[in-house]
Phi, psi and omega in degrees: 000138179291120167286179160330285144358272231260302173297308157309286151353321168270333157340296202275323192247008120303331179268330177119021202313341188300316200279004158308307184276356153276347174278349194268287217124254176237109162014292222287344183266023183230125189238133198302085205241137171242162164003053207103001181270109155348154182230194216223345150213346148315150131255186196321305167302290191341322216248279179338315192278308157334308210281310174303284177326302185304286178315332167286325212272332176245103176263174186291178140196237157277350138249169165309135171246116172059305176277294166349301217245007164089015164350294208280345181294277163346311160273357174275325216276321184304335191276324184295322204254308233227318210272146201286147177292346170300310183295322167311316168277024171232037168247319172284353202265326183308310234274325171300319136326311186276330176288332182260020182246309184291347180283318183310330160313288188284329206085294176197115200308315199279347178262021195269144148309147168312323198272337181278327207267322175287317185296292193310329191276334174277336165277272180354305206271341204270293208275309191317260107071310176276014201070024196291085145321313180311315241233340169331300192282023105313271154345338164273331203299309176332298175330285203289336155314313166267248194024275191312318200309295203283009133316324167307189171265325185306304179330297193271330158301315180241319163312291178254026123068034180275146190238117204307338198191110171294218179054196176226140200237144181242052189305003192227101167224152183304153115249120183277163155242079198294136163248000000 
């Protein structure tokens, strides 16, 4: 059986998650954000609730996880830099939905215990998952959250343990020529 993990990572390399990070643009344009810190197009609530969900759906373990590798900066930046403004407001409008659905759960998603916080996204992610159409903008949101993670370096580096050239490379090697 397949972890989690494991599901995602094939996920993420069916969809083509690399090509996330040529859609943001330039690095330099993804500004480092913590919890509750205003984005360039989140705000405070936004980027917290971004921030909390990211951290659930990827937590730390033995690798980096979602807050690590700066997940909600990347999605602040993709929505801000790349996404068409229809996508933007049906983007504010899912997170507005995923917040009264996960408070309608928890009672209040953002004061919930971690271990309460976990229960509500997963009976959350349990109905999107099941075919709950109102819930697509969860489920998109779920995307792009792994996306951005394995676009990162941590992600694709310390997660999927990718190597620009496997092997062992030799530039300086003998050659004979027989004739």
């Amino acid at each position: 059986m397949k972890t989690r993990r494991e599901f995602v990572q094939g996920l993420i390399f069916s969809v083509g998650g690399a090509s996330l990070l040529s859609a943001c643009g330039d690095v330099a344009s993804i500004v480092a954000t913590a919890p509750g810190e205003s984005g360039r197009f989140y705000n405070n609530e936004e980027m917290a609730q971004i921030s909390r969900i990211s951290d659930l759906i990827i937590p730390r373990t033995e690798t980096p996880g979602a807050l690590d590798a700066n997940v909600p900066g990347y999605l602040d930046a993709l929505m801000s830099d790349w996404a068409r403004e229809e996508t933007r407001i049906g983007h504010r409008e899912a997170l507005k939905l995923i917040t009264a659905r996960l408070d309608d759960i928890s009672g209040d998603f953002a004061g919930a215990s971690e271990a309460d916080a976990n229960i509500a996204l997963a009976e959350l992610d349990a109905i999107a998952f099941a075919g709950d159409e109102a819930l697509i903008g969860y489920r998109t949101l779920k995307g792009y959250v792994t996306q951005a993670y394995f676009a990162t370096e941590e992600g694709a580096m310390e997660e999927l343990q990718w190597l620009a050239m496997p092997g062992h490379w030799d530039p300086s090697v003998n050659i004979t020529i027989e004739d």
